[in-house]
C-alpha positions in Angstrom: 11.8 -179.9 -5.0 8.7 -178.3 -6.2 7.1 -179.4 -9.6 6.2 -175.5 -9.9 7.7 -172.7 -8.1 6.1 -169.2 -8.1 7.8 -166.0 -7.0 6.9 -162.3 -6.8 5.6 -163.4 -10.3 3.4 -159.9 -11.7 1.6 -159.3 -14.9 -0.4 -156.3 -16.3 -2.9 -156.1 -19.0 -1.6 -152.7 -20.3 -1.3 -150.3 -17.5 -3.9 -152.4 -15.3 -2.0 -154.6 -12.9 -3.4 -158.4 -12.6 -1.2 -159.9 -10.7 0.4 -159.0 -7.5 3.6 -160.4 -6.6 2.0 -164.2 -6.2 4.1 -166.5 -4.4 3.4 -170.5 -4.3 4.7 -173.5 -4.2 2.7 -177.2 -5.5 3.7 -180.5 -4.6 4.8 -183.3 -7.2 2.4 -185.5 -7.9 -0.5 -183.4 -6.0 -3.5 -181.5 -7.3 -4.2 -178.1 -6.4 -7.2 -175.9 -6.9 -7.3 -172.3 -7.6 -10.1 -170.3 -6.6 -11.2 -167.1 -6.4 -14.1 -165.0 -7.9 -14.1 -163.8 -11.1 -11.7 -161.7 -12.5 -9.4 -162.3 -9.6 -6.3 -163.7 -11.8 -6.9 -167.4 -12.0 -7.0 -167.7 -16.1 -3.8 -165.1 -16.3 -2.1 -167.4 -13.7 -2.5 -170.2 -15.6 -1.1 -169.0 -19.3 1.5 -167.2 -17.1 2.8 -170.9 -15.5 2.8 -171.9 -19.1 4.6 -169.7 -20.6 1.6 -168.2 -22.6 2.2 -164.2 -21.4 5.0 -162.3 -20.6 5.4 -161.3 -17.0 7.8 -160.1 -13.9 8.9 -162.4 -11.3 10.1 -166.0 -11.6 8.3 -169.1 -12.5 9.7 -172.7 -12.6 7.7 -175.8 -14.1 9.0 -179.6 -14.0 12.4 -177.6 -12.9 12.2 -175.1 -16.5 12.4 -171.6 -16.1 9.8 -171.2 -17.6 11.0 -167.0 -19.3 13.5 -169.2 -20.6 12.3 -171.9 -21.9 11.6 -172.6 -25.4 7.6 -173.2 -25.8 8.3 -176.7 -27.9 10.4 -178.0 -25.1 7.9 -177.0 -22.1 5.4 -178.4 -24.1 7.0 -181.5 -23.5 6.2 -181.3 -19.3 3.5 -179.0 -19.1 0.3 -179.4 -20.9 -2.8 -176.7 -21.1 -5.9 -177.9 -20.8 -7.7 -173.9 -21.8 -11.0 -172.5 -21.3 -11.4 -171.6 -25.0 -9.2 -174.7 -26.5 -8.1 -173.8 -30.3 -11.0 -174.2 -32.9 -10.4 -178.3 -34.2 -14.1 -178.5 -35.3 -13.5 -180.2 -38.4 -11.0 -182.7 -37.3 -11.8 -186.1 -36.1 -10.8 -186.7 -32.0 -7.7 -188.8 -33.0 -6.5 -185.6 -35.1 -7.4 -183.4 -31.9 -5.5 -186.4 -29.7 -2.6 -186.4 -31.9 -2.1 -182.8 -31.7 -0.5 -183.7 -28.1 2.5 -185.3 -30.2 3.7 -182.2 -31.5 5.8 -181.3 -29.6 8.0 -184.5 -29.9 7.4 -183.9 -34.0 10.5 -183.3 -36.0 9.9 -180.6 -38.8 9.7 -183.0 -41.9 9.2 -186.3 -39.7 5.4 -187.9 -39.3 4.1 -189.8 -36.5 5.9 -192.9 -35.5 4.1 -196.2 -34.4 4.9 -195.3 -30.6 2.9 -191.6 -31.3 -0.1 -193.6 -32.3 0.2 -195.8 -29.5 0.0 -192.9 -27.1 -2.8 -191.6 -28.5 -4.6 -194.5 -28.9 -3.8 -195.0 -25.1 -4.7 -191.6 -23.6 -7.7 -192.2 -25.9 -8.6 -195.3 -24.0 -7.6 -194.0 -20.7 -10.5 -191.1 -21.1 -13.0 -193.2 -22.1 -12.7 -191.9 -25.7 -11.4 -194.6 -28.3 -14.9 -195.3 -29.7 -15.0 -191.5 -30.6 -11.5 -191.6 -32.6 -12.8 -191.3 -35.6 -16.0 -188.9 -34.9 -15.5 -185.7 -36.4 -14.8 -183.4 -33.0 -17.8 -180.8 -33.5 -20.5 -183.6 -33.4 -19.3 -184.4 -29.7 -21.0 -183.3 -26.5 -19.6 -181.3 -24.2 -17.9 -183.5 -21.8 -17.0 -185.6 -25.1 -15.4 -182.7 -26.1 -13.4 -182.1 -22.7 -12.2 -185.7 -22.2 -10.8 -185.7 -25.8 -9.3 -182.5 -24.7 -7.7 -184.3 -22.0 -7.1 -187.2 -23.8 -4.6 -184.3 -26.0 -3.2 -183.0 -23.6 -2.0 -186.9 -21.8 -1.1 -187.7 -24.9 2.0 -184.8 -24.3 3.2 -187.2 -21.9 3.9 -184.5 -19.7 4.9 -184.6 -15.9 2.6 -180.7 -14.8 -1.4 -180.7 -16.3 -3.1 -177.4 -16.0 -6.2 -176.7 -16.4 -8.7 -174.0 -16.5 -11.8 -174.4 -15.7 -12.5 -177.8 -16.6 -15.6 -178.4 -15.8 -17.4 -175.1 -17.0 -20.6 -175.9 -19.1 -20.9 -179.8 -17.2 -23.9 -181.5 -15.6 -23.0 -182.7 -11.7 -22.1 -186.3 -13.5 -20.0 -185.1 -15.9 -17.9 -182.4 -13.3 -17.2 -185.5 -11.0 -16.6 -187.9 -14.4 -13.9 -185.7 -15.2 -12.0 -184.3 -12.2 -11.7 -188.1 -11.3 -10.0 -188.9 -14.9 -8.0 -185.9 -14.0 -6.7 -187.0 -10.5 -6.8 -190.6 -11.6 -3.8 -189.9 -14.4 -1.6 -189.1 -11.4 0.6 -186.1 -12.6 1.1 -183.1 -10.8 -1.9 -180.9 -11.4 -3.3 -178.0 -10.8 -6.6 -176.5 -11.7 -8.7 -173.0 -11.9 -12.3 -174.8 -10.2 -15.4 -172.7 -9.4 -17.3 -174.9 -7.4 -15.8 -174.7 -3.8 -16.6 -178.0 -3.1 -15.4 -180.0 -6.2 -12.4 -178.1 -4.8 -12.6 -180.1 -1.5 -12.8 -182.9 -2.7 -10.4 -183.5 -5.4 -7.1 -181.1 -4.4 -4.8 -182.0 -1.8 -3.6 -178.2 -1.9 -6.3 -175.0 -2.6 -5.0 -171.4 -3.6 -7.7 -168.7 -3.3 -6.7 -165.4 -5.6 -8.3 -162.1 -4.6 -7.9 -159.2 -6.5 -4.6 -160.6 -8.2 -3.2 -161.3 -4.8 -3.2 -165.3 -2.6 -5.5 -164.5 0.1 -4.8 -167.9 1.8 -3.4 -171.4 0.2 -3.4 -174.7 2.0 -5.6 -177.9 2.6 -8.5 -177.4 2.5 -9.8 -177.6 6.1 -7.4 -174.5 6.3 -8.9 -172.6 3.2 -12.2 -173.4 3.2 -13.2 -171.5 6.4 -16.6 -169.2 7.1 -14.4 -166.2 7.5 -11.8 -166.6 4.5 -14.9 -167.6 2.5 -16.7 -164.7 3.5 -13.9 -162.0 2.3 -13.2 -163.5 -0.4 -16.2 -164.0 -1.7 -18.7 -161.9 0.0 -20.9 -164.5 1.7 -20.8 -166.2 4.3 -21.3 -169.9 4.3 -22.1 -172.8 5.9 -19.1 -175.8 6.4 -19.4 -179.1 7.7 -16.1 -181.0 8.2 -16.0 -184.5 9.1 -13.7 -187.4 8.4 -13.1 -187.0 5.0 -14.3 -183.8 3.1 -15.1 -180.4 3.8 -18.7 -179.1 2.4 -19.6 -175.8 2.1 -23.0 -174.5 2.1 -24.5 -171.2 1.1 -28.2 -170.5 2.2 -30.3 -168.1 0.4 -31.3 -165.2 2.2 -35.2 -164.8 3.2 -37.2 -164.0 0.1 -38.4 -160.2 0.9 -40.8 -160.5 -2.1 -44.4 -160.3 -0.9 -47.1 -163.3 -1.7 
């Protein structure tokens, strides 16, 4: 059984089509990568596995369908992890943490000891508990994102996705959190721009072109000089060898004159 099942799934932005008919499949337990260039779908994919947009086709997350699932209850498997999060500037990261319990809130019930248990956990497990009670806009950036994170583990949810998790981070702080990511071993999957943080961190990589899966599979498969080169528009470089795929582009000769 799949943890998310995709089929003939279509969405339009008014009359302009985004989607085209994607099919896919991810593993439990695995992390995939979507890539693609920009405006190729990868953001619209995302809110439609969550639920976020309405669109044509079938999607099932964590075995909910997902047109006909209630948003509180998927909230409860699948957590979002956006590009442009919801404004929490003035809260403190253990408010932004504990807005991961919602879901399991009652309408007039408040947090039990076991809610601030998890977020007291998922705050230690990103490497945030001495930031619980900073006020969230005095963070840094990858502060910011591991609290994030830290939110959206607190869910305790079985599917993660995430988009674009590491736009706006130095090389230290991409790697710092892609490996919190794939150490919380849940099934994830997430939109990366940076081919090779794709190579090494997903088990699984679907490339979106134009709305439509141009190829999807391990990465020795995907990450070829010719599916690179359509896809993107350049042809690269790629070294395999035991353990990673690494993809290099090289600039063309400088025709400016000295």
């Amino acid at each position: 059984m799949s943890a998310i099942t995709v089929r003939d799934v279509r969405y339009c932005a008014g009359r302009t089509p985004i989607l085209h008919g994607v099919d896919m499949d991810v593993t439990p337990g695995s992390f995939t990568a979507v890539i693609g260039p920009n405006g190729s779908g990868k953001s619209t994919l995302v809110r439609c596995l969550a639920g976020l947009v309405r669109f044509s086709g079938h999607i099932e997350v964590d075995g909910h369908d997902v047109a006909r699932t209630a948003r509180k209850e998927m909230a409860r498997s699948v957590a979002v992890v956006a590009q442009q999060p919801e404004a929490v500037e003035a809260h403190s990261v253990r408010e932004v943490i504990a807005l991961g319990r919602t879901p399991y809130l009652g309408a007039l019930s408040g947090a039990t000891a076991h809610d601030h248990h998890v977020v007291r956990d998922a705050a230690t497990r990103t490497g945030v508990e001495h930031l619980l009670e900073r006020t969230f806009s005095t963070c840094s950036g990858g502060e910011r994102q591991r609290t994030h994170i830290a939110r959206a583990l607190a869910q305790e949810c079985e599917v993660l996705l995430l988009d674009e998790p590491t736009n706006h981070l130095d090389v230290q702080q991409q790697f710092s959190i892609l490996e919190l990511v794939d150490a919380a071993d849940i099934t994830t999957l997430a939109v990366l721009h940076d081919l090779n943080l794709a190579a090494q961190f997903a088990d699984h990589i679907v490339v979106l072109d134009s709305g439509r899966i141009a190829a999807a599979g391990p990465p020795r498969e995907v990450l070829t000089p010719d599916i690179i080169e359509d896809v993107f528009g350049m042809r690269p470089q790629v070294i395999c060898d035991d353990h990673r795929v690494n993809v290099h582009f090289h600039r063309q000769a400088s025709t400016r004159r000295g």
